[in-house]
ROSE-48317 format. One record per residue: residue in three letters; x, y negated, z negated of N, C-alpha, C, O in turn. Coordinates in steps of 0.2 Angstrom, whole numbers, padded with zeros to 4 digits, always signed. Each point is the difference from the previous one (the first is absolute). Layout:
ALAXYZXYZXYZXYZ
...
//
This chain:
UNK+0002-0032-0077+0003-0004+0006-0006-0002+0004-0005+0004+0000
UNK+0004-0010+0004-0004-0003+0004+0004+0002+0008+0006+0000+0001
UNK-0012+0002+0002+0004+0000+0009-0005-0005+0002-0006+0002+0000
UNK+0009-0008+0004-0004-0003+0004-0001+0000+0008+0005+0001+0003
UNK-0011-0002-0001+0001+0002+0006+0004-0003+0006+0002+0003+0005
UNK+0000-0009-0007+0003-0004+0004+0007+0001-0002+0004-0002+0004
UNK-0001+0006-0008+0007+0003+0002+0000+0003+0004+0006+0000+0003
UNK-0011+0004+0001+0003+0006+0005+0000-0005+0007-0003+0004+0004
UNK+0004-0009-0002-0002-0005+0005+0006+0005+0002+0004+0003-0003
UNK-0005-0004+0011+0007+0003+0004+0005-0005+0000-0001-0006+0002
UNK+0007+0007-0003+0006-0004+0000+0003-0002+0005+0004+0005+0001
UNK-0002-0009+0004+0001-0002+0007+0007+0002+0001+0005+0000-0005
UNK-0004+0003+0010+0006+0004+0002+0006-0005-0001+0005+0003-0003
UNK-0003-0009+0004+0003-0003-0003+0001-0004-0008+0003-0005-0002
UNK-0010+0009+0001+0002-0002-0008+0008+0005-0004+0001+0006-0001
UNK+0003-0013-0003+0006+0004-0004+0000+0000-0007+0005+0002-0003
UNK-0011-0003+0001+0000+0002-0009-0003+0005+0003-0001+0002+0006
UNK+0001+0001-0014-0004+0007+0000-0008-0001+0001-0003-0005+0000
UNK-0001+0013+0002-0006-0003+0003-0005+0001-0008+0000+0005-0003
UNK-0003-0011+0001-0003-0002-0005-0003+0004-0005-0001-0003-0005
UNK-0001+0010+0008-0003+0007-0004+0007+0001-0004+0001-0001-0006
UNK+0003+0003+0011+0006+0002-0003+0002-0005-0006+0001+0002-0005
UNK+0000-0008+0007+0002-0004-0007-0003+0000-0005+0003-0001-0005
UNK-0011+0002+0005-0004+0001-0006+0000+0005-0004+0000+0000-0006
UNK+0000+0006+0011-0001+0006-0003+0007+0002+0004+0001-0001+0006
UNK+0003+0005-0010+0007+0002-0003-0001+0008+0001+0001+0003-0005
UNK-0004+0001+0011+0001+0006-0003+0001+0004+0008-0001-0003+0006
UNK+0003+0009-0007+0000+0004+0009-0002+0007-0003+0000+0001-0006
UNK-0002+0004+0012-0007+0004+0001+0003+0001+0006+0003-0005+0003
UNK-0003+0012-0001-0002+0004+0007-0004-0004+0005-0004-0004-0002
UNK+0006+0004+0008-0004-0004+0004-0004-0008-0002-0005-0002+0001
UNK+0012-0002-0004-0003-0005-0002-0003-0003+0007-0006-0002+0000
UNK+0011+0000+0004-0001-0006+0007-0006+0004+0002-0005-0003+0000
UNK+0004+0010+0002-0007+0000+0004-0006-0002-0005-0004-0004+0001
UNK+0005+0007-0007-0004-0005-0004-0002-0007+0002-0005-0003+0002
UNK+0011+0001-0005-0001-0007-0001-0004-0003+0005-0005-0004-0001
UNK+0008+0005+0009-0002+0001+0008-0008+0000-0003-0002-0005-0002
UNK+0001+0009+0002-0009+0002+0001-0003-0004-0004-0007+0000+0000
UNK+0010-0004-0004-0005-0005-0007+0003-0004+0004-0005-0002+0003
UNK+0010-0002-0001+0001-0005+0005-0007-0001+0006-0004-0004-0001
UNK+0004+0009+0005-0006+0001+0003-0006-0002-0003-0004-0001+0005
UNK+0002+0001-0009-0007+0002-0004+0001-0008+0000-0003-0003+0004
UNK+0007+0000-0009+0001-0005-0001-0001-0006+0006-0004-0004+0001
UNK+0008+0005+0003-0002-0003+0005-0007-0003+0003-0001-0006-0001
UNK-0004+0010+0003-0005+0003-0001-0005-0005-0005-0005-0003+0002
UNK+0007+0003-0009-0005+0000-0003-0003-0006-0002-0005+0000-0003
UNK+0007-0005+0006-0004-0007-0003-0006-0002+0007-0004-0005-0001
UNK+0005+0009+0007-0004+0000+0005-0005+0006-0002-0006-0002-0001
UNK+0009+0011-0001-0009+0002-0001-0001-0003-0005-0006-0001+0000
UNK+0009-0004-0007-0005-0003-0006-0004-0004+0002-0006+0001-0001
UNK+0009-0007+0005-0002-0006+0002-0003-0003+0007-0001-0005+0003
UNK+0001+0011-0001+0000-0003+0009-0002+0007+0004+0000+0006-0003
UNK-0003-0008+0009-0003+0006+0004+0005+0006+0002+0005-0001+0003
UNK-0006+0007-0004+0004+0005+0003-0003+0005+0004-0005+0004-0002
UNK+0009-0003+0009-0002+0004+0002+0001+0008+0000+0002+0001-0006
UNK-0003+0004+0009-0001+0006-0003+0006+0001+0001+0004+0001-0005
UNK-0002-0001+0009+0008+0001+0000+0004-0001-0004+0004+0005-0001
UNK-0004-0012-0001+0005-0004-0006-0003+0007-0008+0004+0004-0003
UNK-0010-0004+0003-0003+0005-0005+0001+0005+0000-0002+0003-0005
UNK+0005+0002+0012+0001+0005-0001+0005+0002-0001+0001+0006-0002
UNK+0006-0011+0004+0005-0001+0000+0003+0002-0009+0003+0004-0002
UNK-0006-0012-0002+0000+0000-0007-0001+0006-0003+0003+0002-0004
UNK-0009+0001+0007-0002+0007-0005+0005+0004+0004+0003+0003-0005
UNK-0001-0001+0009+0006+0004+0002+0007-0001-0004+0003+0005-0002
UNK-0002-0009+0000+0006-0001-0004+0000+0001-0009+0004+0001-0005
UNK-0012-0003+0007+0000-0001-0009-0003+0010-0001+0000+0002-0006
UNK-0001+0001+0011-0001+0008-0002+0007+0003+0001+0002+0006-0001
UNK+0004-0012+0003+0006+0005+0001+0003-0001-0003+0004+0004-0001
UNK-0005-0011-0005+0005-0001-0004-0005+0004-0006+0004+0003-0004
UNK-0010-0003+0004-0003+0005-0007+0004+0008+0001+0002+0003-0005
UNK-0001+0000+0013+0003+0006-0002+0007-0001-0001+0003+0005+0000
UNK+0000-0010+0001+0007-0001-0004+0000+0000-0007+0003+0003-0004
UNK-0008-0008+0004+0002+0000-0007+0000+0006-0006+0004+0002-0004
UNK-0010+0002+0005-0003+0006-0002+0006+0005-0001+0002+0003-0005
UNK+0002-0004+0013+0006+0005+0001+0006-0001-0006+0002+0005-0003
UNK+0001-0012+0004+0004+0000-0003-0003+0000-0009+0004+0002-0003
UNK-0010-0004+0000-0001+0002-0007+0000+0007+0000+0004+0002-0005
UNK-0005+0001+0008-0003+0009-0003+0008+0001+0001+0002+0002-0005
UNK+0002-0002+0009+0006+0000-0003+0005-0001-0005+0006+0003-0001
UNK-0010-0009-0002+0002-0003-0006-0004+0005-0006+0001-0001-0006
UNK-0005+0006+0008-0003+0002-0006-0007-0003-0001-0003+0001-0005
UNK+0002-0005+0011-0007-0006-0003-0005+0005+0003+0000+0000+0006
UNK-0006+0004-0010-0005+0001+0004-0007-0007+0004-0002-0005-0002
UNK+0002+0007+0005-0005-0004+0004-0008+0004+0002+0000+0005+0005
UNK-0005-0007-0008-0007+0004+0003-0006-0006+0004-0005+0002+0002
//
């Protein structure tokens, strides 16, 4: 499977299809929405640290999210049986 990044764009509170992730990829997980949440964030975010000046903030922010979704994610694999080193 391919994941791209512009799937996880955040979906606008009155949007009424489904939100885009979900239509492409077809599956649920523990703590999907904070997941999901925390890659929406990152996302947001990401075409300014790639492309454009950021301040520490915005970058400390980013790294804040993307070490909370790293120990989500870890959490819900090794429950799956997945080791992670």
């Amino acid at each position: 499977h391919v994941i791209k990044h512009d799937w996880f764009k955040k979906p606008k509170i009155e949007q009424k299809k489904e939100d885009l992730i979900d239509r492409k990829l077809k599956i649920n997980f523990n703590n999907k929405k904070e997941i999901y949440d925390l890659i929406y964030s990152i996302e947001e975010k990401r075409s300014n640290l790639v492309y454009g000046k950021s301040d520490k903030k915005v970058i400390e922010s980013v790294l804040n999210s993307f070490l909370k979704l790293k120990e989500k994610l870890i959490e819900l694999l090794s429950k799956e049986g997945v080791k992670i080193e």
